[in-house]
C-alpha positions as CSV (number, residue, x, y, z in Angstrom):
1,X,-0.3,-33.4,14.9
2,X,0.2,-31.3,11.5
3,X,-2.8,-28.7,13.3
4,X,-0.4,-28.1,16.0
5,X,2.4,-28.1,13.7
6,X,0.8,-25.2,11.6
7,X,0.6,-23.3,15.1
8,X,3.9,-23.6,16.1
9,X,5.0,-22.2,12.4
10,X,2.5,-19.8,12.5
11,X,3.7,-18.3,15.6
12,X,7.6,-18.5,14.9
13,X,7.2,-16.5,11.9
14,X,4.8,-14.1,13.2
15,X,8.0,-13.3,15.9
16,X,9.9,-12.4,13.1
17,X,9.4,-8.5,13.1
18,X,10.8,-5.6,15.1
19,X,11.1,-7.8,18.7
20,X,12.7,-10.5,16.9
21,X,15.2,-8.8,14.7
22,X,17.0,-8.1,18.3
23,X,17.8,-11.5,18.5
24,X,19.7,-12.0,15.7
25,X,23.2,-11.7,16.3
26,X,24.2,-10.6,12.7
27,X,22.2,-7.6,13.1
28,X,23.9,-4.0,14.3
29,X,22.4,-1.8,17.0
30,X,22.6,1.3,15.4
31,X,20.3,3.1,18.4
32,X,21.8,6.8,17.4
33,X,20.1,5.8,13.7
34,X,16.4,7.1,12.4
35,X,14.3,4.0,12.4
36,X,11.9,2.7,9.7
37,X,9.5,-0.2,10.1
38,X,9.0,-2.2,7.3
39,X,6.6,-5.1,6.0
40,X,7.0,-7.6,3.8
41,X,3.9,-8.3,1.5
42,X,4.1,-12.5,2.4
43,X,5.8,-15.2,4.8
44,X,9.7,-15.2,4.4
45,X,10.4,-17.0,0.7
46,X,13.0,-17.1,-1.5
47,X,11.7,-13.4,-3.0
48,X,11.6,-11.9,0.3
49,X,15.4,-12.8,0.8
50,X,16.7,-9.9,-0.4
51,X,15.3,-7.9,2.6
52,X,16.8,-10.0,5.6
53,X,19.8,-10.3,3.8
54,X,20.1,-5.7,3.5
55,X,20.2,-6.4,7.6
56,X,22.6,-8.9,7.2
57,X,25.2,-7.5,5.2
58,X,24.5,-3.9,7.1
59,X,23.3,-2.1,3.7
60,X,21.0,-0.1,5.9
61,X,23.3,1.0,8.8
62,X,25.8,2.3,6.1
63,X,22.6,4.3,3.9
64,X,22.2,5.8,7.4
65,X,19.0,4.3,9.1
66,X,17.9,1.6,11.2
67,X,15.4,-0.9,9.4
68,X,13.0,-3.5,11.4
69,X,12.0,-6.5,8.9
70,X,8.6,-7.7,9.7
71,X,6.6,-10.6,7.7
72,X,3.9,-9.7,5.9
73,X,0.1,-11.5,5.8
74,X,-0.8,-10.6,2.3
75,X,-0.7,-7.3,-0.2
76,X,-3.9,-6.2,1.0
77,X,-2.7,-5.9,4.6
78,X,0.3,-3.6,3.8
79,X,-1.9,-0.8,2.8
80,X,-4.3,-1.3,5.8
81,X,-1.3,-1.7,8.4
82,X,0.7,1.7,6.8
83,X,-2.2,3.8,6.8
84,X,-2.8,2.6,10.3
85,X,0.8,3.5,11.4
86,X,1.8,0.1,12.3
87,X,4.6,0.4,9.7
88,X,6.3,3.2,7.9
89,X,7.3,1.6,4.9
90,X,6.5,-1.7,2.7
91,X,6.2,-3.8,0.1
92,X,3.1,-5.4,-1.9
93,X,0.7,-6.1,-4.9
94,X,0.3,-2.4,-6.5
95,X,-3.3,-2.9,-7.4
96,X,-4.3,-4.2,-4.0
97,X,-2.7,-0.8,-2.7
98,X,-4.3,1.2,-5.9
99,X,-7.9,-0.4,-4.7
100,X,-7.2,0.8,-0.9
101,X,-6.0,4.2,-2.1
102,X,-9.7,4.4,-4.0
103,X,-11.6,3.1,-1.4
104,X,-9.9,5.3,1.1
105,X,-8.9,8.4,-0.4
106,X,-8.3,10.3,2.8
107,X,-5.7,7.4,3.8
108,X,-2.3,9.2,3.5
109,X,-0.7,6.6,1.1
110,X,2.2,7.0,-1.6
111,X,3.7,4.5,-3.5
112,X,7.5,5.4,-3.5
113,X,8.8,2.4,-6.1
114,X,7.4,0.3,-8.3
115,X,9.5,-3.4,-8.4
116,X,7.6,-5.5,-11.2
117,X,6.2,-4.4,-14.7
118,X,4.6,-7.4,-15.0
119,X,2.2,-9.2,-12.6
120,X,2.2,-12.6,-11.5
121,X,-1.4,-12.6,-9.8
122,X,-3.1,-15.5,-10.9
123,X,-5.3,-18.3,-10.0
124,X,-4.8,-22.2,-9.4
125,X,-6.4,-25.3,-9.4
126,X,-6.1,-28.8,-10.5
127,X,-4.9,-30.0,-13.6
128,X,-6.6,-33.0,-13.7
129,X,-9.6,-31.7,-12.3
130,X,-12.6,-29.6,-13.9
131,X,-11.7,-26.3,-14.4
132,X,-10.5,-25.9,-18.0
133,X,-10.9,-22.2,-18.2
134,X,-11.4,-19.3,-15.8
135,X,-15.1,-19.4,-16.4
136,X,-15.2,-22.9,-15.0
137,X,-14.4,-21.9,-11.7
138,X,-18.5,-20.9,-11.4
139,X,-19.8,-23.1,-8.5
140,X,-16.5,-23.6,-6.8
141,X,-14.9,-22.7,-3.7
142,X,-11.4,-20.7,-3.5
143,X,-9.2,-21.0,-0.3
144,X,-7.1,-17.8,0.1
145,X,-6.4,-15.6,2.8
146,X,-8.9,-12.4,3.1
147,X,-5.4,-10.0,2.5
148,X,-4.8,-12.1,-0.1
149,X,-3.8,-10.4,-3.5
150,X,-5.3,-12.8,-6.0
151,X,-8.3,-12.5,-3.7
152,X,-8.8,-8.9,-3.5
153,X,-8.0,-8.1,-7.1
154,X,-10.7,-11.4,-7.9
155,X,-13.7,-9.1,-8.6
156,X,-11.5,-7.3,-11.3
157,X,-10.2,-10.3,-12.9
158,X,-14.2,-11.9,-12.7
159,X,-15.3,-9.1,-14.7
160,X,-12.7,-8.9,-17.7
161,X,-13.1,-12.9,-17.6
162,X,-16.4,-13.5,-17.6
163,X,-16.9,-14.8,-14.7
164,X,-20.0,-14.4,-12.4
165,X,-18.6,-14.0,-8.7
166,X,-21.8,-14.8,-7.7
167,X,-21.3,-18.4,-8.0
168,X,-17.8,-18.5,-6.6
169,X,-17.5,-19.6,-2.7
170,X,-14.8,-18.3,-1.1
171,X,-13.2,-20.1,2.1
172,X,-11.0,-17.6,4.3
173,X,-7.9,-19.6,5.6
174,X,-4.2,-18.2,7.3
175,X,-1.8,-17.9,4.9
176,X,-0.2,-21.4,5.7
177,X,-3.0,-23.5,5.1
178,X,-4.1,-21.6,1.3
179,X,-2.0,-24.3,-0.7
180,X,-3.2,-27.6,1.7
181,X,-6.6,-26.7,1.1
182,X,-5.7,-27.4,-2.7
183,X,-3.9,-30.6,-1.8
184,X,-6.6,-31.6,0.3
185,X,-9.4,-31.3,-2.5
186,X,-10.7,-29.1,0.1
187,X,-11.5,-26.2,-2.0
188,X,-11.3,-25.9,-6.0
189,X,-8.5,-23.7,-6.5
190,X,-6.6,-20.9,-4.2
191,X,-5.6,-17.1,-5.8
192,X,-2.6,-15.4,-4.8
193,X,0.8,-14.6,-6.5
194,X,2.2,-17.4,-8.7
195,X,5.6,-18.1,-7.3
196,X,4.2,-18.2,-3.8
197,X,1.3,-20.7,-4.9
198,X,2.8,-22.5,-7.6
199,X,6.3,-23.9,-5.2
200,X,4.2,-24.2,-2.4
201,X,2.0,-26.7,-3.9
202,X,5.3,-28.3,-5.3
203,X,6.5,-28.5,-1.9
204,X,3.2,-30.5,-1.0
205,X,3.3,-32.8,-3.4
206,X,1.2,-31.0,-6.5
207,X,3.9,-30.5,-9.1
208,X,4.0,-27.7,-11.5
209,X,2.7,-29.5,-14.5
210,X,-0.1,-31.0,-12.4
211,X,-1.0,-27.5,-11.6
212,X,-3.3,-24.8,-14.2
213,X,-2.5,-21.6,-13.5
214,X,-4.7,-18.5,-14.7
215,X,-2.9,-15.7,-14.2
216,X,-5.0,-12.8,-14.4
217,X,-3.1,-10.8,-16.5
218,X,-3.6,-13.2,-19.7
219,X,-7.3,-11.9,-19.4
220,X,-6.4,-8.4,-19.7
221,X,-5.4,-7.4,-16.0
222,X,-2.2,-6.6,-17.1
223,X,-1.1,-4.2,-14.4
224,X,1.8,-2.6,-12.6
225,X,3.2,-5.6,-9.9
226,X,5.0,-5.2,-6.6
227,X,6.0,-1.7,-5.4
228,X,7.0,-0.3,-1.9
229,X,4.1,2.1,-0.7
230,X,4.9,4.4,2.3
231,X,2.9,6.7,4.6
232,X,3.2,10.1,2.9
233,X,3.1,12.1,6.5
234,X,6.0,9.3,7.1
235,X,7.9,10.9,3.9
236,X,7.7,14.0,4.2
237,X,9.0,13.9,7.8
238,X,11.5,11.7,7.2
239,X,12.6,12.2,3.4
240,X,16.3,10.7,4.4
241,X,15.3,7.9,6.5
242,X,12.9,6.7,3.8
243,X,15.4,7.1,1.0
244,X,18.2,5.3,3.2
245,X,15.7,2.3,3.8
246,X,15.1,2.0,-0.3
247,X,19.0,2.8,-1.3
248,X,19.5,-0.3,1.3
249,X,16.7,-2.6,0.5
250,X,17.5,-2.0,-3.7
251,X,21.1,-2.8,-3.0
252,X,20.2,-5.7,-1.6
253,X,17.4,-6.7,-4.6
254,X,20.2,-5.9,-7.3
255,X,22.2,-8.6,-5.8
256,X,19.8,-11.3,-5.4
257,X,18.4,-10.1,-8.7
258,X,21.5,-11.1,-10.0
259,X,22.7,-14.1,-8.3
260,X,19.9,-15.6,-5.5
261,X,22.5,-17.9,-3.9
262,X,23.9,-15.6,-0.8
263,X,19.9,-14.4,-0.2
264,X,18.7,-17.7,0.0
265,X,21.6,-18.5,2.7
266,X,20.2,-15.9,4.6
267,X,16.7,-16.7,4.9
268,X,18.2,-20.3,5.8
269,X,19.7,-18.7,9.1
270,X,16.3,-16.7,9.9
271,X,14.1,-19.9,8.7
272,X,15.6,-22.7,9.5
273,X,13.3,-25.0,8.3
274,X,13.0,-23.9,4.3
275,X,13.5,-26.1,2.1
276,X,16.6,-24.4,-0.3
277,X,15.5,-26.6,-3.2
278,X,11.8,-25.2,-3.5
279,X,13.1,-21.4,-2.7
280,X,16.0,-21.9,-5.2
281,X,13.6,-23.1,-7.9
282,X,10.7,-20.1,-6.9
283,X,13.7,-17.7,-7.4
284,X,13.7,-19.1,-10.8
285,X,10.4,-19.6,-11.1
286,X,9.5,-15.7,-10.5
287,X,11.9,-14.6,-13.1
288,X,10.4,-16.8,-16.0
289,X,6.6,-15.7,-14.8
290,X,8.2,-12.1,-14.5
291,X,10.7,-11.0,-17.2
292,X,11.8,-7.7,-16.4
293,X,10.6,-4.5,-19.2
294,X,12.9,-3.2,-21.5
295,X,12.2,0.5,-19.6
296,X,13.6,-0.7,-16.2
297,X,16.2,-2.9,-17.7
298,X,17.9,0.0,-19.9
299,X,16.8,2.6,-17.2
300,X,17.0,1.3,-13.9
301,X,13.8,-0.3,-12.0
302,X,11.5,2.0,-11.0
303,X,11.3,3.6,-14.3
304,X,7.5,4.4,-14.9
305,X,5.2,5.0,-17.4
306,X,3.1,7.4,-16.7
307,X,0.5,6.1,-19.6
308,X,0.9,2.8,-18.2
309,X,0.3,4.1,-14.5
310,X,-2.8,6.1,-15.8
311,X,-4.2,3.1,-17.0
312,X,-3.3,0.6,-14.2
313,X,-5.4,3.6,-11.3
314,X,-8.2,3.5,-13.9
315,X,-8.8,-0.4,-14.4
316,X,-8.8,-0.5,-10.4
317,X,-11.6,2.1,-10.0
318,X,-13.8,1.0,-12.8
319,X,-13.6,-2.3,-11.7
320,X,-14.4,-1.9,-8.7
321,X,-17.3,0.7,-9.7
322,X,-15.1,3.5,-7.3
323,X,-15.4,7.0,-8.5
324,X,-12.3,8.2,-10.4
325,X,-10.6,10.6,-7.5
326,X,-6.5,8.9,-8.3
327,X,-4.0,10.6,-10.1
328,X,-0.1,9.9,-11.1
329,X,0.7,12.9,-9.2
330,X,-1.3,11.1,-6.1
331,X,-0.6,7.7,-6.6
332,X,2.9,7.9,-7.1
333,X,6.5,9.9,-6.9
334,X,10.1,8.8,-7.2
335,X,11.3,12.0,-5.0
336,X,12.4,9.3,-2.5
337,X,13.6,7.1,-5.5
338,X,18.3,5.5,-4.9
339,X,20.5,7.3,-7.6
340,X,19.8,5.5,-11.2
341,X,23.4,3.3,-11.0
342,X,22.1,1.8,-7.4
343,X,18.8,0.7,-9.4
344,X,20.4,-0.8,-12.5
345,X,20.5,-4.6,-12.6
């Protein structure tokens, strides 16, 4: 029963991209409108809100384009799927994009905002079990997704650690079934972002203080977090479409930046099984993990270091032993970037 459940979950919120958005009422058919195709880095949550709710409320028909919301199946899918001109525009882990822009430098890929000055990557197991520092994960198994951030970015984290990845077994699993495996005793621990692992677990029945959570950053990977990476050839073809779709989808994060509560209504109608309790509380969750900079708060979000920047291309290539080809200039522009009072939260 609960395998065939997982399907039928699986497949509703797979729909939930450009066919589906045409069956929800709530969403205007503006067909004389440029169109941009956009992917969310995870499952709808209570941090993906924002974006269903920019259809919603019609933030993107009155920027001036038409925007198709699809789910996303981990941050190291949204670089793959852009660069494969499955979607125009979307929204992800920057270092899981950062490691695809190395690995591929031919790939065609800008990032055109940067969300998050702080990451949330991290790994989690159980508190009562074993593992008492990263270290002690050598010799167990991790459940995660093969898209998955926290599993992608693993090798990086293993090496300012200490850890020898060696001795780690990894167990590749859909995104639903990451956080049972946990529950389950099935696997050790499971990587990916915080708020999506640590309120799913919740939801199952593993409380927060019965979780440890490593996040990655508290060994040193302290690097630039979610960002919305676009094709370039996409860009520069389409410089007011792409703008439109970020004025509309940062109107929409400003207000449920601010106050969740109308977002969260909004992924009730799209999802109408969530649980408003646990998406509530990971709303609130991600803002204590993820306290936003001094820079973007006095300067809008989006405001980058280029120091910082530098530093975040360069831990991604030399831990990953990739030749040093990224640059700022390469990596990332804000050409495409709302005006500064749209961005201020």
């Amino acid at each position: 029963m609960t395998h065939r459940k997982t399907q039928l979950l699986t497949r509703r919120s797979a729909m939930i991209g450009s066919a589906a958005v045409i069956g929800m009422p709530w969403i205007a058919r503006a067909q004389a409108l440029p169109k941009v195709r956009f992917t969310a880095g995870w499952a709808f949550q209570g941090n993906q809100s924002y974006m269903l709710r920019a259809q919603k409320m019609g933030y993107f028909r009155e920027a001036g384009v038409d925007v198709a919301v699809s789910r996303g199946f981990g941050s190291g899918r949204v670089p793959v799927d852009i660069a494969g001109g499955v979607f125009d525009l979307g929204t992800g882990e920057m270092s899981a994009t950062l490691k695809f822009m190395a690995e591929n430098p031919d790939s065609d890929l800008v990032i055109v905002s940067i969300l998050e000055d702080t990451n949330q990557v991290a790994m989690t197991v159980r508190a009562d079990g074993p593992i008492k520092t990263p270290k002690d994960i050598e010799g167990g198994t991790l459940a995660a997704p093969e898209s998955d951030v926290g599993r992608q970015l693993f090798p990086a984290f293993a090496r300012v650690a200490g850890i020898d990845i060696s001795k780690i077994t990894w167990i590749s699993v859909s995104p639903e079934l990451r956080e049972p495996m946990l529950v389950q005793k099935r696997a050790t621990g499971v990587t990916g972002n915080a708020s999506s692992t640590a309120l799913s677990l919740k939801r199952l029945g593993i409380d927060l203080p019965q979780q440890r959570i490593f996040f990655y950053r508290d060994s040193g990977l302290d690097l630039y977090s979610n960002c919305y990476v676009a094709s370039r050839k996409f860009a520069e073809k389409n410089p007011a479409a792409l703008k439109a779709a970020l004025t509309g989808l940062f109107r929409a994060y400003v207000d449920y930046y601010r106050d969740a509560t109308d977002s969260l209504k909004v992924l009730m109608e799209v999802e109408p099984l969530t649980d408003l309790a646990i998406e509530t509380e990971r709303v609130a969750y991600l803002k204590q993990i993820l306290p936003m900079g001094k820079a973007m708060k006095e300067q809008g979000i989006s405001t980058v270091d280029p120091a910082r920047l530098e530093l975040c291309i360069r831990t991604i290539e030399e831990a990953y032993g990739l030749p040093k080809r990224l640059t700022k200039e390469r990596v990332y522009t804000d050409a495409y970037l709302p005006a500064q009072n749209i961005r201020m939260v």
